[in-house]
N, C-alpha and C positions, 0 to 999 in steps of 0.2 A: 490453789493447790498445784501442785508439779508435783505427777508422778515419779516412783523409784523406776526404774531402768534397770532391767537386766538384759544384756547382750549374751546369749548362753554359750555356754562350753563347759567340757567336762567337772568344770574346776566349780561352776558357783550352778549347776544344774539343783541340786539338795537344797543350797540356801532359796533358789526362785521360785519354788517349791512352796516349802515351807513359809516366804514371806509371802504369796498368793492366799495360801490356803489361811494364815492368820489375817489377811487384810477382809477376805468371805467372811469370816467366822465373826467380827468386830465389823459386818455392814457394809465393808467397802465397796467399791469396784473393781475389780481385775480385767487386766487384757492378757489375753495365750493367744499359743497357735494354736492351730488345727487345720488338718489335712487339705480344707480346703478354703476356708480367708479366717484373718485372725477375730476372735470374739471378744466382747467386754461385758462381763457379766456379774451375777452379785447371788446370793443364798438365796433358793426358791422358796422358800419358807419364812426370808425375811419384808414382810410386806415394806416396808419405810425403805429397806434398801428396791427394792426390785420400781418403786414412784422415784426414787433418786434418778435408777439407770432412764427413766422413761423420760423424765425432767432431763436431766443434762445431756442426753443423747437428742432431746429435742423428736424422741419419736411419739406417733400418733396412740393415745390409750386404745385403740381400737384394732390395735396389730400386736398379736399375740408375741410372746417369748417363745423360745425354745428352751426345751430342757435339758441342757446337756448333762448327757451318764455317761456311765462305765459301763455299764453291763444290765441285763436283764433283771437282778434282782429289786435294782433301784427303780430300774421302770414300774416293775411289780408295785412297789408303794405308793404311785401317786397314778396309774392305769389302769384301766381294763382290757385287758390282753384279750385275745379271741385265736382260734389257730392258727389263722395268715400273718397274724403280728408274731405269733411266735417264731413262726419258720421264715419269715423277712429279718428275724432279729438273727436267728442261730444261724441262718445262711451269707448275711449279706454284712455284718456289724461285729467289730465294729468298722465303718466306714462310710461313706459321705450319703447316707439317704438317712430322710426324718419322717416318721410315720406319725399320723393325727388320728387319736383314737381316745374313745372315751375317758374322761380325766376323773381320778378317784377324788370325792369332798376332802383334800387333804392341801392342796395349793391356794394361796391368798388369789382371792376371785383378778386384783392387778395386774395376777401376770398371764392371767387366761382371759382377757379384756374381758371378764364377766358372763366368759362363754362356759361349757360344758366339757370340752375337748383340749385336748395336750399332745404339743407338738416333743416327740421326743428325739433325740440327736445323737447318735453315737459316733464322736470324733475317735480318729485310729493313731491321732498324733501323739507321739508318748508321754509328751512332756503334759500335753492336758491328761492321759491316761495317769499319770503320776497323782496332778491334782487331784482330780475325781476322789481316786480312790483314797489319800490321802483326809479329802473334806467329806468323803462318807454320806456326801445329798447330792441332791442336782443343783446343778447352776444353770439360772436363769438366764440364760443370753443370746445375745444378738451379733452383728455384724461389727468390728470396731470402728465405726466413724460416726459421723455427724447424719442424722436421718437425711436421706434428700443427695446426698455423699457419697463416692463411689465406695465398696469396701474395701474394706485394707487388705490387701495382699503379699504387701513389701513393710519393710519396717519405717522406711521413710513415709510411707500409705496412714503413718499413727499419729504422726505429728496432730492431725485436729484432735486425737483425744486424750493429749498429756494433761490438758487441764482439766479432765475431770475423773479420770481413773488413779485410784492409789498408786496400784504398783502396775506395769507392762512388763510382761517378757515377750522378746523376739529372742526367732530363730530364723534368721533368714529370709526367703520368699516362699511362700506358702505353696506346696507341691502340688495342687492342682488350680488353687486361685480362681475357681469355681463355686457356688455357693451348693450346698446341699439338694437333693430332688427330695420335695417331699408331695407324698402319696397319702390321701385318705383315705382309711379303713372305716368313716364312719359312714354309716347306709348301706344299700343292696346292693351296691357296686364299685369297687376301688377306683379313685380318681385324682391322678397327677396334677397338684396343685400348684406343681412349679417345677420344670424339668433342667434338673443341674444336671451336676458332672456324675448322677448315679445313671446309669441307661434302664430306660423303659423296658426297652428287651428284658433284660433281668425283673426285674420286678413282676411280667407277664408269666415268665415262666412257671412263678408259685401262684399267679393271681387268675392268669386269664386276663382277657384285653379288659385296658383301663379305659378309664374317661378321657 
């Protein structure tokens, strides 16, 4: 398989779109940008696709997906929000921090390596804003390369995953080329599980010091 290639601009932004969101919806894999490395991801609800992404991306079943949304409502369906997750969502998102918080019985246990919790992701890049809202669920995804791999940043950074993604769109180099900070909300005390391009500072200011 060799991926479709979209290089964006004004002109075929609808069409990369649109073939994204139908390659989701028929199982495939997609690669987008986002605000901070590009992602390759597949329907959180489609279990066969979501062991595809884990198969060809060559990642460990025991390292959870993210969920990437649009917006709060989506989170709503597959989490259990508490008020620091709300006020981390309405203050800081969409943009590069991922919150892990109790996961509603509604995700193929796959893409939660069989855990209880769901990491959620709000990309601020438009063109995934576009997708999202267009495919109406979350998508399951990860970093676009080869596990073990550095992640993509650049478009040239995709080349390892033209042979297993349907369609890629690029837009460039990725505007911060940083991976996400994600923070646990789950237990008595919130705990930075990986500190990206969101700042800790922030996060304190709603939380109180983290782990």
């Amino acid at each position: 398989m060799n991926a479709k290639v979209y290089h964006l601009d004004e002109n075929n932004r609808i069409d990369a779109v649109n073939e994204c969101v139908d390659v989701l919806k028929n199982g495939g894999l997609a690669v987008f940008p986002t605000e901070t490395v590009y992602g390759i991801g597949a329907d959180a609800f489609n279990e066969q696709a979501i062991k595809e992404l884990y198969t060809k991306k060559q990642r460990p079943l025991d390292k959870p997906l993210l969920m990437h949304i649009s917006g709060i409502e989506m989170a709503e369906e597959i989490a259990v929000l508490d008020d620091n997750a709300r006020e981390l969502i309405k203050r800081f998102t969409p943009g590069p921090l991922t919150l892990v918080v109790k996961a509603k019985d509604v995700l193929p246990k796959v893409a939660l390596s069989g855990g209880d919790t769901v990491g959620l992701r709000f990309p601020s890049d438009r063109t995934f804003l576009s997708i999202s809202k267009e495919f109406g669920k979350p998508i399951a995804a990860t970093s676009a390369n080869i596990s073990g791999f550095q992640s993509a940043k650049s478009v040239t950074d995709l080349d390892s995953v033209k042979e297993i993604a349907e369609v890629i769109i690029t837009d460039g180099n990725s505007e911060l080329g940083l991976e996400s900070t994600i923070v646990s909300l789950v237990g008595n005390r919130a705990k930075i599980l990986r500190l990206g391009s969101f700042p800790k500072e922030k996060i304190e200011e709603v939380l109180g010091l983290c782990d």
